[in-house]
N, C-alpha and C positions, 0 to 999 in steps of 0.2 A: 859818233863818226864811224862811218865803216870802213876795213881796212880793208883794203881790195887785195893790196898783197897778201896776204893771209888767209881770204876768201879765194883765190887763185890757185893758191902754191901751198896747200893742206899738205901734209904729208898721210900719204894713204898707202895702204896696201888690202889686197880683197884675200879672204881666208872664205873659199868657198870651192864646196869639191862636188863633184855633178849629180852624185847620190843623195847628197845632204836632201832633209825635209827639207827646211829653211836655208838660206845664207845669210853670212852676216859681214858686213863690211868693218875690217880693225880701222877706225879713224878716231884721228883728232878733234873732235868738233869747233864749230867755230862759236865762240860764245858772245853775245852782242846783248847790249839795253833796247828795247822795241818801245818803253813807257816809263816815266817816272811822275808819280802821286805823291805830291809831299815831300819825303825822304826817303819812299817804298821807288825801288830800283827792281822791273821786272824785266825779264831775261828770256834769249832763246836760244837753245844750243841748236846749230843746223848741223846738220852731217853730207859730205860732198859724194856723191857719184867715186868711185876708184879714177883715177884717170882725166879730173874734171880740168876744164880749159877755158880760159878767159874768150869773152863770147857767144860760148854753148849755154845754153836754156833748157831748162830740164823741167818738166812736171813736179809739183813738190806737195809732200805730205807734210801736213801739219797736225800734230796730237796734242790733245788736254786729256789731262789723268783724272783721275776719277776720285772721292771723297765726300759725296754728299753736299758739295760748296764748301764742306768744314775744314778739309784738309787735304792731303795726298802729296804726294812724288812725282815730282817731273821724271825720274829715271820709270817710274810704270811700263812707258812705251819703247822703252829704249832697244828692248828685243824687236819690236817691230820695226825703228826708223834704223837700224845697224840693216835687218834683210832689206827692206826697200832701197838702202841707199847702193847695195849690192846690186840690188833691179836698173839702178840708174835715173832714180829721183833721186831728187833733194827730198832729205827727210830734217824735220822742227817740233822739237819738243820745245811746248809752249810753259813758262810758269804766270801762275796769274794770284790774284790775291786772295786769300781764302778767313773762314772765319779765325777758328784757332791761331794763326799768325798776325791778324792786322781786323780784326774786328767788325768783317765785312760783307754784307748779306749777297747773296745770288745773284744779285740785282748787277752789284760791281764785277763780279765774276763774268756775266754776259757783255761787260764793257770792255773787259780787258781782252775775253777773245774776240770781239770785231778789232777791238786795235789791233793785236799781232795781225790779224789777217791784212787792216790796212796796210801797216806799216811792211810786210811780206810786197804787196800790188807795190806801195810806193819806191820801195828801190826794189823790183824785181830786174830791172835792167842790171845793177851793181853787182847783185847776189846769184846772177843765174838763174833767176827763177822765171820758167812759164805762166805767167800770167793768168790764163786762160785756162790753165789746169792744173787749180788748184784744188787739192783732195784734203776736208776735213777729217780729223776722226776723234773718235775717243770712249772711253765706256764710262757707264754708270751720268754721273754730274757731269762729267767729262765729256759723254758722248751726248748729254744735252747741249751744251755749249758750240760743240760742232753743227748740230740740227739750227740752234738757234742764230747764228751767225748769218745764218737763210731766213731762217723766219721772224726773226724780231726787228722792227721796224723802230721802235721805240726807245729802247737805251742804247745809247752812245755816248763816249766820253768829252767833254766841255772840246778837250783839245784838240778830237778829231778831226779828218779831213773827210767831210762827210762827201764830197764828189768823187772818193776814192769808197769803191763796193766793198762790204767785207762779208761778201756772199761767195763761199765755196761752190766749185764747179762738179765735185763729186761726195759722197758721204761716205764713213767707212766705221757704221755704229756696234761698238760692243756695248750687251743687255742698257742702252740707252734709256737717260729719262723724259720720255719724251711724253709727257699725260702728266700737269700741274693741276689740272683738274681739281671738284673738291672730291672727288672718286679718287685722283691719282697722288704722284709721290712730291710732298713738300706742301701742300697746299697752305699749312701752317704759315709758313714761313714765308708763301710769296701773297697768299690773301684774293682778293679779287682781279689781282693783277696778272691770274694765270691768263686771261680773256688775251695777253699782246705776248705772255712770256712760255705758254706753254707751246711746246712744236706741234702736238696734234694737232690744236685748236687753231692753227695758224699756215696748212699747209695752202699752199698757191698755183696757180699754173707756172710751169718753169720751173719747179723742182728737182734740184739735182736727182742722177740715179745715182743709189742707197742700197747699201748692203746692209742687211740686219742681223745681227746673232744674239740669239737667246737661248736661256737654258728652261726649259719647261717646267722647272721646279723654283724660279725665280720666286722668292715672297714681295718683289717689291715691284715688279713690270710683270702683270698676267700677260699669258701668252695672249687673252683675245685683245689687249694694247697694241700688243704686235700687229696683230691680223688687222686692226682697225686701221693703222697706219697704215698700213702696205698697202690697203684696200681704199684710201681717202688720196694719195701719192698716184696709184695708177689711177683714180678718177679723175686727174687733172692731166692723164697721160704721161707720165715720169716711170718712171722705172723701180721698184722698189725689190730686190733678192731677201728674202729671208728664211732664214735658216735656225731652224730649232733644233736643241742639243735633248735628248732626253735624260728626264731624270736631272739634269744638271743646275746648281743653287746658280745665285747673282755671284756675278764676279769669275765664272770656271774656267774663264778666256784666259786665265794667267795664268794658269799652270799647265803641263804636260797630261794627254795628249791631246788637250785642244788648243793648243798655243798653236802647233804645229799648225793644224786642222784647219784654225780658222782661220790664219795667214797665208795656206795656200788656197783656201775660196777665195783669197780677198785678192791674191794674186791672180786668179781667173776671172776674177772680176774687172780688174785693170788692166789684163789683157784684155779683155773685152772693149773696154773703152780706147786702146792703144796708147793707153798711159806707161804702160812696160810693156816688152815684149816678151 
């Protein structure tokens, strides 16, 4: 059940000074159940706009953290959904189920973020959220999940409401795994079934525009992944920005001074779209 008073009447204040690289909004978040499997209770923490008013509708980011499928932290993004929520989305840090925790292959991983996503559409009225403009993101495994929410037609969970889309309206990929290939990353692990679960292999007409960041020294996404993406994305007309860091391993999005870096392209990016101003 969702608590609307609470979703309402967040107590917030914005710690953001006009020089700042980034901003970052001090909030409360709102913590809610989006799924439960068994006895496994998954969670999304939202973070509210400063200022947010029963009513208002706000564009909202939603993030998966990155691990391989095997593990990770939901706090990963939390530097990014604190600046956006200062932009004036709604920002959702997603938890989903992973191996080392609950014994579960990729496969469930891709289930759980179309759920958050649905269960985001189905009470977007309750929670404030834009409908319409919904921005995935995430990096590494994480930022597979975002891509695949669009491109996997195939797995969804027993409980879903499958006439509710769990297809983001924009992408927002750090060094993403997006080539299951038997060239690309996992192919062990997902087998023949890269053919409906890998994102390259599955781009379409009506592809969200997608921002890509990679570091040129990645050992597990070659930059010509990248370029084939970006390159199969505008074939169907979509929009694809990508942006290569030199020199830089998997994962450089997290530390200083590409945290900065790549949160203010991503923020020119969603001004572009008129997602933030």
């Amino acid at each position: 059940m969702i608590n609307l008073r609470k979703v309402f009447f967040l107590t917030m204040m914005l710690a953001c000074c006009s020089n700042a690289v980034f901003c970052q909004a001090v909030i409360s978040p709102l913590e809610i159940t989006y799924k439960q499997v068994d006895t496994v209770q998954l969670g999304l923490k939202i973070f509210y706009p400063p200022g947010h008013k029963k009513g208002e509708h706000h564009p909202t980011m939603v993030f998966f953290f990155g691990g391989g499928w095997n593990g990770g932290s939901v706090s990963q993004f939390e530097p990014h959904a604190l600046h956006f929520a200062a932009k004036k989305m709604i920002t959702v840090l997603v938890d989903y189920r992973v191996k080392t925790k609950h014994n579960t292959s990729p496969f469930e991983c891709v289930k759980d973020a179309k759920s958050a996503i649905r269960y985001l559409r189905q009470h977007a009225e309750a929670l404030g959220i834009d409908a319409n403009r919904i921005v995935a993101s995430g990096g590494s495994a994480g930022g597979h999940l975002a891509a695949a929410c669009f491109t996997n037609e195939s797995l969804n969970e027993s409980t879903d409401n499958l006439a509710i889309s769990a297809k983001p309206n924009a992408l927002v990929l750090f060094n993403p795994v997006i080539d299951n290939g038997k060239d690309g990353y996992g192919f062990e692990r997902i087998g023949e079934a890269y053919v409906t679960f890998s994102p390259i292999h599955n781009v379409k007409k009506g592809f969200p525009p997608t921002i890509f960041f990679l570091g040129t020294n990645d050992k597990l996404i070659p930059v010509s992944t990248a370029q084939n993406f970006k390159q199969k994305i505008e074939g169907v007309g979509s929009r694809c920005d990508l942006f290569l860091f030199d020199n830089q391993p998997h994962g450089f999005f997290n530390k200083e001074p590409f945290l900065s870096e790549t949160i203010a392209k991503t923020d020119s990016f969603l001004i572009s779209l008129t997602y933030v101003k």
